[in-house]
Every structure is written in structure tokens, then in C-alpha cells.
MOPAC internal coordinates of N, CA, C and O (Angstrom, degrees):
PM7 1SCF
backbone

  N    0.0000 0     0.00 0     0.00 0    0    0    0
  C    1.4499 1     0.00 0     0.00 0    1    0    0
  C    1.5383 1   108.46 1     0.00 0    2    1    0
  O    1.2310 1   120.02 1   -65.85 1    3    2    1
  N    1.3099 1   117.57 1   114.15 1    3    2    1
  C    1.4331 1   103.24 1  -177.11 1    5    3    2
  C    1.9371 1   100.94 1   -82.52 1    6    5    3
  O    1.2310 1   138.50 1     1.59 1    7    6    5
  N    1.7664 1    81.75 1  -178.41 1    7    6    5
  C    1.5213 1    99.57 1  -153.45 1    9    7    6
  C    1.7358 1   110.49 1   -86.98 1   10    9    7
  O    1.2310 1   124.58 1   -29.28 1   11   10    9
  N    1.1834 1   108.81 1   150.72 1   11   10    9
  C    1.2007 1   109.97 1   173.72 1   13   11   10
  C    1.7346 1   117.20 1   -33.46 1   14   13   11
  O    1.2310 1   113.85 1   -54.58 1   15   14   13
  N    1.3782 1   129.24 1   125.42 1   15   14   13
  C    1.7136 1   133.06 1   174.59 1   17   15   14
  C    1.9987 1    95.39 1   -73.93 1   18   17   15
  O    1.2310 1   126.15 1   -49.53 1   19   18   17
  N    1.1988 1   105.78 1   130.47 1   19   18   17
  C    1.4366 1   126.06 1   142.76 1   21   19   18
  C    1.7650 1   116.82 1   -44.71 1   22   21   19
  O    1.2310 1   122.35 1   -61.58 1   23   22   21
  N    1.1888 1   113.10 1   118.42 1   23   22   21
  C    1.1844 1    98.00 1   164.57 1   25   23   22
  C    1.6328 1   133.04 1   -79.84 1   26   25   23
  O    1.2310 1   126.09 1   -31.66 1   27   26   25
  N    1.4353 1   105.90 1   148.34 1   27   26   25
  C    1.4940 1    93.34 1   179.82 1   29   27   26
  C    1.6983 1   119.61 1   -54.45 1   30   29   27
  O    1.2310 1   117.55 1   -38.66 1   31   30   29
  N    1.5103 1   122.26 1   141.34 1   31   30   29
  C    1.4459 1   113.16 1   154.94 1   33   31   30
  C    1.5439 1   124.88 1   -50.55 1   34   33   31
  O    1.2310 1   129.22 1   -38.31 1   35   34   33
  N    1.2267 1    99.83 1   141.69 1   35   34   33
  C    1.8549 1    95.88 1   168.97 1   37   35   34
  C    1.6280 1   112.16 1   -63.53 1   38   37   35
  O    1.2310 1   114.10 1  -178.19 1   39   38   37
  N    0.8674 1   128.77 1     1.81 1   39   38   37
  C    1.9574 1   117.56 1  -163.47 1   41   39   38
  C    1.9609 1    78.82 1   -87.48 1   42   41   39
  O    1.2310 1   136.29 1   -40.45 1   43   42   41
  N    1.2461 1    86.07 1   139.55 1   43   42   41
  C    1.4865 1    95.88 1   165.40 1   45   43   42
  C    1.9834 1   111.62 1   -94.17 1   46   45   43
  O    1.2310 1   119.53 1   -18.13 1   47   46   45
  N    1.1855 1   118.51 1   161.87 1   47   46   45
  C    1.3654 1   125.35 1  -149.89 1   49   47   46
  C    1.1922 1   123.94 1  -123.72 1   50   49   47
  O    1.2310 1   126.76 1   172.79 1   51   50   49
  N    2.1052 1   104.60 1    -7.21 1   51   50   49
  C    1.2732 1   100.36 1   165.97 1   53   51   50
  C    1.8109 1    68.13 1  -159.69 1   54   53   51
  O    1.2310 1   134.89 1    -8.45 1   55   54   53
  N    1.4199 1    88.80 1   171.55 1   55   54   53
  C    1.7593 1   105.17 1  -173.53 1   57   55   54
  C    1.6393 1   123.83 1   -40.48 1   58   57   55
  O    1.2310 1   122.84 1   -27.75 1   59   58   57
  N    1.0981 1   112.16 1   152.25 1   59   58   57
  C    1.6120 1    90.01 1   169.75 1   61   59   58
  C    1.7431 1   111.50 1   -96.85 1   62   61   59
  O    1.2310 1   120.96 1     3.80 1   63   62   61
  N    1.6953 1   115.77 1  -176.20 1   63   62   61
  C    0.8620 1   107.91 1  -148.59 1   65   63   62
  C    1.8590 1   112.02 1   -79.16 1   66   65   63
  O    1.2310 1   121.64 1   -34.62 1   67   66   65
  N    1.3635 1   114.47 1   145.38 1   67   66   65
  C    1.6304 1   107.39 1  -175.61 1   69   67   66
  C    1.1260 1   112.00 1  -102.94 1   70   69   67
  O    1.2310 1   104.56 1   -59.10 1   71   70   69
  N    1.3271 1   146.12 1   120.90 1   71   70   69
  C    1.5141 1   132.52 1   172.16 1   73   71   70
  C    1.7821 1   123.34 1   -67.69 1   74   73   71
  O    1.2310 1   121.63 1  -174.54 1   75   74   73
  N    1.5026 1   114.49 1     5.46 1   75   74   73
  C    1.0462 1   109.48 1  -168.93 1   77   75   74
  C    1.4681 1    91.07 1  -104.28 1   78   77   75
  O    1.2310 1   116.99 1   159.74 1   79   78   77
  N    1.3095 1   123.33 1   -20.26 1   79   78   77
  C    1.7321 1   121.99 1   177.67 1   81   79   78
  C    1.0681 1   121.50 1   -97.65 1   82   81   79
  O    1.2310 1   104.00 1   -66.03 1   83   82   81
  N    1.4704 1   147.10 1   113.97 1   83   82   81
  C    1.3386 1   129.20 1  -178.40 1   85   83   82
  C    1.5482 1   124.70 1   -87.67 1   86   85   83
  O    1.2310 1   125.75 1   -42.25 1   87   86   85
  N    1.5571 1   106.56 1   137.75 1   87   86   85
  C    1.5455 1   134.05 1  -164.63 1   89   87   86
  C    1.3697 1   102.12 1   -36.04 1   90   89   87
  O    1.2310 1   109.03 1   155.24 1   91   90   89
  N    1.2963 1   138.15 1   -24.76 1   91   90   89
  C    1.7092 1   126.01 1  -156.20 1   93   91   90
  C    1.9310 1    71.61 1  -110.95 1   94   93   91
  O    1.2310 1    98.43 1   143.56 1   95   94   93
  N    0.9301 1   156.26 1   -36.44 1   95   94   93
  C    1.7118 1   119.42 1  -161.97 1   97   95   94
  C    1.6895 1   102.93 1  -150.19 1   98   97   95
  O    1.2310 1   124.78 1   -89.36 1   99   98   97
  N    1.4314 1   108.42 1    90.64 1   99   98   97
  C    1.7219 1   144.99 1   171.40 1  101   99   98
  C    1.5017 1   100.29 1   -47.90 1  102  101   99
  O    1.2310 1   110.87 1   159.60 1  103  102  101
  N    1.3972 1   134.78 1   -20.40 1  103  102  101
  C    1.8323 1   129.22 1  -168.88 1  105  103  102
  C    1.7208 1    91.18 1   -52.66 1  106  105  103
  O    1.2310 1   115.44 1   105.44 1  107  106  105
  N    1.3684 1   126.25 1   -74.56 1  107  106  105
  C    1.4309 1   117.09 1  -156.76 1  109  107  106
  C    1.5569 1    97.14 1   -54.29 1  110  109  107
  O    1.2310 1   109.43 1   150.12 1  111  110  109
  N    1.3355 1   137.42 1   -29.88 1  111  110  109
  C    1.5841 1   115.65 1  -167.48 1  113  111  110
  C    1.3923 1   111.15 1   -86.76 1  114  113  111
  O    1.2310 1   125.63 1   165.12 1  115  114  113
  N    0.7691 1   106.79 1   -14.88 1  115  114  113
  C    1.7173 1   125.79 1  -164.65 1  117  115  114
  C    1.7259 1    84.19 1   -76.64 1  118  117  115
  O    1.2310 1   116.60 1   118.51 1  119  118  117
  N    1.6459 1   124.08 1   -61.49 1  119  118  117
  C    1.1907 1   121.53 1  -158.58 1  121  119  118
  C    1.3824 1   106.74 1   -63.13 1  122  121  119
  O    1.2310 1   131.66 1   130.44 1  123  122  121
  N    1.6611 1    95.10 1   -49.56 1  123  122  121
  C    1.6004 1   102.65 1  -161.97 1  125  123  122
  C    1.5581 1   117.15 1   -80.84 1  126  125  123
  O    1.2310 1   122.67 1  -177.46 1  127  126  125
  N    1.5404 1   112.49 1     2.54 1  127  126  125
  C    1.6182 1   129.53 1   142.95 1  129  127  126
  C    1.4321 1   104.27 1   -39.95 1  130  129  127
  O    1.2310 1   131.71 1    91.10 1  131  130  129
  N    1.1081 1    95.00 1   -88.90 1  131  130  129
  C    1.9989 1   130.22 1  -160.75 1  133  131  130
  C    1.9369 1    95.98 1   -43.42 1  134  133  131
  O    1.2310 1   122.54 1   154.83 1  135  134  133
  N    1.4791 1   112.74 1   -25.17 1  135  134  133
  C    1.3202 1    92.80 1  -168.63 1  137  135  134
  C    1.7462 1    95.21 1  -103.22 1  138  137  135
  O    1.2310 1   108.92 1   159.23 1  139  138  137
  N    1.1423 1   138.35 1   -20.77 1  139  138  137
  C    0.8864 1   157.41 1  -159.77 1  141  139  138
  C    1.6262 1   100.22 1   -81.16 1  142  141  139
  O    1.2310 1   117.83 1   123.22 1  143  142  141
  N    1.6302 1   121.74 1   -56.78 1  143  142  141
  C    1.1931 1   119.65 1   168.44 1  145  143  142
  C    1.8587 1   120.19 1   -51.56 1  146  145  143
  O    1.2310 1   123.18 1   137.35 1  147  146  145
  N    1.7325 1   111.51 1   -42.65 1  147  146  145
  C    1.1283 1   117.45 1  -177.84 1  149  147  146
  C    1.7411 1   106.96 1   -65.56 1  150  149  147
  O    1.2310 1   121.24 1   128.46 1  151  150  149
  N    1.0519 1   115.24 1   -51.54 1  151  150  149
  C    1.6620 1   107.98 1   168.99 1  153  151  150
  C    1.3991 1   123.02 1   -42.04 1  154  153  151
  O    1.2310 1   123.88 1   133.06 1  155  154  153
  N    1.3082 1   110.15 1   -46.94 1  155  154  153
  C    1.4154 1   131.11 1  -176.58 1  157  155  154
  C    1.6673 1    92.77 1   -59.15 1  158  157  155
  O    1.2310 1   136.99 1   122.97 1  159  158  157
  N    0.9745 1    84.70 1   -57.03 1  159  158  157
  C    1.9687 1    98.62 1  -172.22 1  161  159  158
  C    1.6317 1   113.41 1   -48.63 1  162  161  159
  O    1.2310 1   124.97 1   130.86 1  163  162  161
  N    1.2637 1   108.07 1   -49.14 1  163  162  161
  C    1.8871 1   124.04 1   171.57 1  165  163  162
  C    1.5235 1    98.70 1   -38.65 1  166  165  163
  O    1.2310 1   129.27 1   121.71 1  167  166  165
  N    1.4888 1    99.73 1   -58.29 1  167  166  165
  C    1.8871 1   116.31 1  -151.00 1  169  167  166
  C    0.6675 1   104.45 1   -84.05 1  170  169  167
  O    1.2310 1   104.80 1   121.29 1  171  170  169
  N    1.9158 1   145.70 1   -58.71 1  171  170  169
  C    0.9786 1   148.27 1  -158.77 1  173  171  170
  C    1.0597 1   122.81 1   -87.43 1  174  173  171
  O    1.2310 1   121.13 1   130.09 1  175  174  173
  N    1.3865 1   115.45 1   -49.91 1  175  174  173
  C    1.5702 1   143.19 1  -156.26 1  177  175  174
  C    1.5226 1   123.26 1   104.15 1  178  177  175
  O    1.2310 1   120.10 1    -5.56 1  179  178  177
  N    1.4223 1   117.42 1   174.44 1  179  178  177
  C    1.5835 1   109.41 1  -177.70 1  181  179  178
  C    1.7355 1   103.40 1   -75.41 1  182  181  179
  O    1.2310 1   110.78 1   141.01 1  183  182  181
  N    0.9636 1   134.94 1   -38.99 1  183  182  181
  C    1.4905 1   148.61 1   175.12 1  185  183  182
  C    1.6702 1   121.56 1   -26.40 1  186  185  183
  O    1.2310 1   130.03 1   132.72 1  187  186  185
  N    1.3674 1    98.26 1   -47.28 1  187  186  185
  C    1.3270 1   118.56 1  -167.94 1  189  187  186
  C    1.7607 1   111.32 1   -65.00 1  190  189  187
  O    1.2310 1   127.42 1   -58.63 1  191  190  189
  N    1.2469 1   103.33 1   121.37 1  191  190  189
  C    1.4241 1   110.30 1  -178.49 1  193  191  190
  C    1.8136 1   120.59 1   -41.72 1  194  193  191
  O    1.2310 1   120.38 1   140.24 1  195  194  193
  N    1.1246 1   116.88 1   -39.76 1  195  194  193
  C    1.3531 1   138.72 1   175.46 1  197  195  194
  C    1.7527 1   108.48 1   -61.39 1  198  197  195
  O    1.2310 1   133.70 1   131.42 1  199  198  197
  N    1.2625 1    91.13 1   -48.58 1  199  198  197
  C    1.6880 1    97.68 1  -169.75 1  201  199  198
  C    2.2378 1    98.10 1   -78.36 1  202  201  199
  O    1.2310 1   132.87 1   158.36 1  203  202  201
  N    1.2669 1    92.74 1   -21.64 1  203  202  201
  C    1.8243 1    96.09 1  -175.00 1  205  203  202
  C    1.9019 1    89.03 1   -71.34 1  206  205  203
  O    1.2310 1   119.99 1   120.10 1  207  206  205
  N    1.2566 1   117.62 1   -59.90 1  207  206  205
  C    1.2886 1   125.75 1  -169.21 1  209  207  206
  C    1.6459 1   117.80 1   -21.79 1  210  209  207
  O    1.2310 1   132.69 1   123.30 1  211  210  209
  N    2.0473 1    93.08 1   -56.70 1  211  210  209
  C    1.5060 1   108.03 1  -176.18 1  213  211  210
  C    1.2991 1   100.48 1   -48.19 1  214  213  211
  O    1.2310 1   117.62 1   124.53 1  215  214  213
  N    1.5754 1   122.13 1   -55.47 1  215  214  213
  C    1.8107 1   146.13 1  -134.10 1  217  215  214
  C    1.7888 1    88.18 1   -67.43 1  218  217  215
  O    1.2310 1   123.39 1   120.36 1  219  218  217
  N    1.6115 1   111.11 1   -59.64 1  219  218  217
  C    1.2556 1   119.84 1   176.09 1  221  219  218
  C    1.9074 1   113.95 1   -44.59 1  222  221  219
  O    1.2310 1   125.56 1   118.00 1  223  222  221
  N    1.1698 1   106.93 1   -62.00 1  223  222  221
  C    1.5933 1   105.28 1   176.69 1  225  223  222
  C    1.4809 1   112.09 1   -57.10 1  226  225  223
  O    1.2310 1   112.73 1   128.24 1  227  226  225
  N    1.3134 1   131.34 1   -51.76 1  227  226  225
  C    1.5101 1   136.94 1  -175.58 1  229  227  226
  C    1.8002 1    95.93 1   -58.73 1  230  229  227
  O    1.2310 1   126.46 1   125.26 1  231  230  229
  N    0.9829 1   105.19 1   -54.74 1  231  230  229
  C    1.4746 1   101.83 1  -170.89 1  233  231  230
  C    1.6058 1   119.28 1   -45.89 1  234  233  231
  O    1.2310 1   130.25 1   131.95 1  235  234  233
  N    1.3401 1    97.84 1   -48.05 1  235  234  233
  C    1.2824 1   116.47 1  -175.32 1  237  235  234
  C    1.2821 1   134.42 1   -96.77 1  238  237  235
  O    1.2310 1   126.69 1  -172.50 1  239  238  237
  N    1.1296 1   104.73 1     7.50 1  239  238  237
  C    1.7369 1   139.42 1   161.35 1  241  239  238
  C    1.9781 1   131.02 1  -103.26 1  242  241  239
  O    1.2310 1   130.06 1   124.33 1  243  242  241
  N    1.2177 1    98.20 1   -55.67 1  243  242  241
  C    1.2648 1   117.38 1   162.02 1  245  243  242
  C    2.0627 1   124.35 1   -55.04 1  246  245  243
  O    1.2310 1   128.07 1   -55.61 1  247  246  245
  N    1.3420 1   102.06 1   124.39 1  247  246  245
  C    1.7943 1    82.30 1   165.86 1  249  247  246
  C    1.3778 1   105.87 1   -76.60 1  250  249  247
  O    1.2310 1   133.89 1   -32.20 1  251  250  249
  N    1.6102 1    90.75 1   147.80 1  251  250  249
  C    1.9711 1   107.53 1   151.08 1  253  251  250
  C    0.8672 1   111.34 1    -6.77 1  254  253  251
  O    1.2310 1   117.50 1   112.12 1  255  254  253
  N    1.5912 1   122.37 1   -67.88 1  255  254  253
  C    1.5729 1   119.53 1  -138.57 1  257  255  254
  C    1.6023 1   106.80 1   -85.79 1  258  257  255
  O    1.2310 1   129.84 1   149.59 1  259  258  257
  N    1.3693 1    98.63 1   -30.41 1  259  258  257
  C    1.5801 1   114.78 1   169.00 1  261  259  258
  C    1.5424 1   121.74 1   -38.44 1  262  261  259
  O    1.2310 1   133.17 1   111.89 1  263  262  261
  N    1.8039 1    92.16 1   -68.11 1  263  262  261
  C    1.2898 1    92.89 1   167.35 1  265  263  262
  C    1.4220 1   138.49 1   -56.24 1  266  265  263
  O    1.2310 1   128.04 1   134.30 1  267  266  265
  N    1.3601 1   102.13 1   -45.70 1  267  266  265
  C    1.8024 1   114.26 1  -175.47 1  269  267  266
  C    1.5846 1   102.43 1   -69.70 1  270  269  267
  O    1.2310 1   109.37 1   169.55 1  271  270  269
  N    1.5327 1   137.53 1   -10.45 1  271  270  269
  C    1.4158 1   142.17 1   140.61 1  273  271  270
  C    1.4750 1   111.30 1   -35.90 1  274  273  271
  O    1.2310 1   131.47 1   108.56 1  275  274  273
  N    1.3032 1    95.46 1   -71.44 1  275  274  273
  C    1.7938 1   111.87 1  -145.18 1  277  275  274
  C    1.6290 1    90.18 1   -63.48 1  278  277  275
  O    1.2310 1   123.54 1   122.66 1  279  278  277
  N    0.9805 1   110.82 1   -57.34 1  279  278  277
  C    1.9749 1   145.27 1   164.77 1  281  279  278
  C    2.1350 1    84.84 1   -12.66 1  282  281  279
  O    1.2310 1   132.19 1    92.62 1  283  282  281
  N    1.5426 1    94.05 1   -87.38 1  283  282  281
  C    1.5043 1    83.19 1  -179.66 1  285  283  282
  C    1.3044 1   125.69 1   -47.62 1  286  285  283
  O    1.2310 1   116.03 1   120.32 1  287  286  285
  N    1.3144 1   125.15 1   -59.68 1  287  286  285
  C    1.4714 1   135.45 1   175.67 1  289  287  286
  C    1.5052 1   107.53 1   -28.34 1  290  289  287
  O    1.2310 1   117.05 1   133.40 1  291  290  289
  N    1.4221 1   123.22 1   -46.60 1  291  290  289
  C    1.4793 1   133.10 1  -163.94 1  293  291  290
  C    1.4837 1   103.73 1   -67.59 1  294  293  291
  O    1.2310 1   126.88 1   148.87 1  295  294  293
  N    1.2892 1   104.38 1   -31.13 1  295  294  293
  C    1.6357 1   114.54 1  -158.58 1  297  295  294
  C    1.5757 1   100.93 1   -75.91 1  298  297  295
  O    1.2310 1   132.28 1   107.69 1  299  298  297
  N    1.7450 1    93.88 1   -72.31 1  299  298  297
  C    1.4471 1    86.43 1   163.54 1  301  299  298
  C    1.7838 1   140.35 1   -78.52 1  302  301  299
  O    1.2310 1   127.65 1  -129.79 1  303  302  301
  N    0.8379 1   102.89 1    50.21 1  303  302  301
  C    1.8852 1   116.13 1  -176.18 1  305  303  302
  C    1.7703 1   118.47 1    18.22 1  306  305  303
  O    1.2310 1   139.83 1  -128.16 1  307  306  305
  N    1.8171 1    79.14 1    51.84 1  307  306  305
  C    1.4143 1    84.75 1   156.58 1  309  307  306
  C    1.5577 1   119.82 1  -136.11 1  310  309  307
  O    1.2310 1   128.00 1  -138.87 1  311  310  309
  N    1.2387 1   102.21 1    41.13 1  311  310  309
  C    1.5739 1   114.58 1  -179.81 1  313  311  310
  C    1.4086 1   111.54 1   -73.08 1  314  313  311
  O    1.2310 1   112.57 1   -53.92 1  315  314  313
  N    1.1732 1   131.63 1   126.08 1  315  314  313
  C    1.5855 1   138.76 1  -154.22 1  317  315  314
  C    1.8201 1   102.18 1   -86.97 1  318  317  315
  O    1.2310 1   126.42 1   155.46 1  319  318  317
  N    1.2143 1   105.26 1   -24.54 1  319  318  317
  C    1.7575 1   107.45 1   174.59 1  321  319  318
  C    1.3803 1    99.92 1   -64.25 1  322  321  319
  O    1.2310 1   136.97 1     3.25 1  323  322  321
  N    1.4177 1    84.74 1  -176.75 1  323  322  321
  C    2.2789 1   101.51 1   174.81 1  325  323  322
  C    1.4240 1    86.15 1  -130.53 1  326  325  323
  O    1.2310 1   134.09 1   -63.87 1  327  326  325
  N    1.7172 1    90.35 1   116.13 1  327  326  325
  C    1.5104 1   105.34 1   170.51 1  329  327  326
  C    1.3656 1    91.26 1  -102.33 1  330  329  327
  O    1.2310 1   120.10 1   180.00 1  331  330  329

């Protein structure tokens, strides 16, 4: 008899769905996450539930390498977006 299933948590695990991005290619949400959190980030702070929201979607949309790019670029202020 197998064993009782765990239920899933409610936190969802990657963004929910956007109608302004379409389902087969995530690059524009992924970006416009990542810049969206950093604004948030200027204004709000990192703390702010809103600004965690973006961090969660970018994270989980975006590759690694993407990020740990943009990540440098930001540092040294040569990130090509408008934060």
C-alpha cells in the first residue's frame, strides 16, 4: 500500500501567469522582473514585500548566468536598463 502523498505548499514556485508575456518565450518577463525589483529596491528597499515578489519571479525565470551578469553590471553602473 503506498504511503500517504504530502501535500503541495500553497507558495507558488515560479510566477503566475501574465497576459502581457507570452507562455512559449519568458526573456521579456524575466528582464522586466529583474528591473522592476531593482526600482522597487531604490524606492522601497530590499524588505518590502512587493520588491521580494519581483526577486521571486526574476529569480525563477531568468538563467543564473543572466543574473550573475546583470548582478555585475549593476555593481559597477554599467547596467544598460533604467533602474
Amino acid at each position: 500500500m503506498p504511503e500517504a502523498i504530502e501535500p503541495i505548499p500553497k507558495e507558488f514556485r515560479t510566477c503566475p501567469v501574465d497576459p502581457r508575456f507570452p507562455n512559449q518565450n519568458q526573456t521579456r518577463y524575466c528582464y522586466n522582473s529583474y528591473l522592476k525589483f531593482h526600482r522597487c529596491k531604490k524606492v522601497r528597499g530590499e524588505d518590502f514585500e512587493a520588491c521580494q515578489y519581483f526577486r521571486k519571479c526574476y529569480k525563477s525565470l531568468c538563467p543564473n548566468d543572466w543574473v550573475s551578469k546583470w548582478d555585475e553590471q549593476v555593481a559597477e553602473d554599467r547596467f544598460p536598463g533604467n533602474i
